[in-house]
C-alpha positions in Angstrom: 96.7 -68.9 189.7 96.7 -70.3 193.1 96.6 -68.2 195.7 100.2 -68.3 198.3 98.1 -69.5 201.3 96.3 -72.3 199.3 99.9 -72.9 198.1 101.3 -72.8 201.5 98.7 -74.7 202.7 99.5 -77.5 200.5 103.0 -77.7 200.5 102.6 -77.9 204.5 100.4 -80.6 204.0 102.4 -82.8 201.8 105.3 -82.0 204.3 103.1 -82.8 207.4 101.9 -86.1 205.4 105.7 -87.7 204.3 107.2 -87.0 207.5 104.4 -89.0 208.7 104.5 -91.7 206.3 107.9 -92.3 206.5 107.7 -93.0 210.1 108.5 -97.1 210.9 106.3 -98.2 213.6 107.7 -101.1 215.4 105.8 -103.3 218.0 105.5 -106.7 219.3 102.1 -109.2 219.2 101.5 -111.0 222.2 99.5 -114.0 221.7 97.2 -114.4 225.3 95.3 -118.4 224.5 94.0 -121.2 226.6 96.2 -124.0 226.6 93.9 -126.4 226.3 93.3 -124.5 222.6 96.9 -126.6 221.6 95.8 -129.6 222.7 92.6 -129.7 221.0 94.6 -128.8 217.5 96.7 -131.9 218.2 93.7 -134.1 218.4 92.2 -133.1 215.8 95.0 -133.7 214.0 95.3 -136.9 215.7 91.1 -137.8 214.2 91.9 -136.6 211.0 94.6 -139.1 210.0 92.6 -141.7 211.7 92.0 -144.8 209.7 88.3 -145.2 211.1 85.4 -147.9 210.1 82.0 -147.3 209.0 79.3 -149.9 208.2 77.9 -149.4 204.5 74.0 -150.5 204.8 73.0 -149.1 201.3 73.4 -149.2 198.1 71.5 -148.2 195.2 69.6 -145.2 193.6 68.7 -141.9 194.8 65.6 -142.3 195.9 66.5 -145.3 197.7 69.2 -143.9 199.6 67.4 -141.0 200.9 64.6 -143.1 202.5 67.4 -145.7 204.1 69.0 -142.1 205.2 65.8 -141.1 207.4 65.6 -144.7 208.8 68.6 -144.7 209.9 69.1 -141.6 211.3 65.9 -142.8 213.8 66.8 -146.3 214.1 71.0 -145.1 215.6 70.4 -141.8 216.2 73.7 -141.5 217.9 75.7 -142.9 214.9 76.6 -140.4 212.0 75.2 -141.2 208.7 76.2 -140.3 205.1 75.1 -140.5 201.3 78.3 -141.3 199.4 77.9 -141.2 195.5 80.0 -143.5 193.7 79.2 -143.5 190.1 76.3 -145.3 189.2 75.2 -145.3 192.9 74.1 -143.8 196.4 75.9 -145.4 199.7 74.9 -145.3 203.0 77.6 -145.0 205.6 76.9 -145.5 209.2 79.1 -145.0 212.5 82.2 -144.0 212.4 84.1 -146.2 214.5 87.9 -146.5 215.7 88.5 -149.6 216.1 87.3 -153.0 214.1 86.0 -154.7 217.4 84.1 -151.0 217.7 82.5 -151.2 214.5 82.0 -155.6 214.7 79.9 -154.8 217.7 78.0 -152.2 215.7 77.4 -154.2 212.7 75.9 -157.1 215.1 73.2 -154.0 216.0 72.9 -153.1 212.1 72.1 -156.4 210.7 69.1 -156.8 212.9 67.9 -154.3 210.4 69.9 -154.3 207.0 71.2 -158.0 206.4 73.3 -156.9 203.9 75.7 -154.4 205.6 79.4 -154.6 206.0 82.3 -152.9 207.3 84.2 -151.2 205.4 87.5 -148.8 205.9 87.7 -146.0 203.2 90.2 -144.6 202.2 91.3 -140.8 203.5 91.1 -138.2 200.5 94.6 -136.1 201.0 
């Protein structure tokens, strides 16, 4: 049998606990950002639906592609570069340019080393 202050205890408790509970709490969240914050979303947004052009000077096998990876990244360090794989083969994408005259200019600069590159445009992935 429980003892009537353990049972007081408790039903104080429960009584103590649903008043709180039932309690709506109401409040308002003020959002304190940079500005600038906005206008970096929006260009973003404005990159990522860019149709840009990149130079493809590879492509091949594996191993291949790796090696022309490393030469690239020394010979245009301040061009991005990327290993695409397209069934049965490794690309190399270079640049990643906005306009066509951009990336013409570029590829001028890229055949000097990889007579075989073109430009190329690919497609976005949505």
């Amino acid at each position: 049998m429980i003892k009537p202050i353990v049972r007081i205890s408790l039903i104080m408790f429960t009584f103590l606990f649903s008043t709180i509970a039932l309690q709506a709490q109401q409040g308002n969240v003020e959002i304190d950002q940079n500005k600038d914050i906005d206008r970096l979303l929006e260009f973003k947004k404005d990159l990522s639906t860019l149709n840009a052009f990149i130079i493809q000077v590879y492509n091949g096998p594996r191993s291949g592609a790796e090696s022309t990876k490393s030469d690239v990244a020394t010979l245009y360090p301040d061009w991005s570069n990327s290993i695409q794989y397209e069934q049965p083969n490794y690309k190399i994408w270079v640049g990643n340019f906005r306009t066509r005259l951009e990336a013409d200019r570029a590829l001028m600069e890229v055949k000097k080393s990889y007579a075989n590159a073109f430009i190329l445009q690919p497609k976005k992935n949505k």
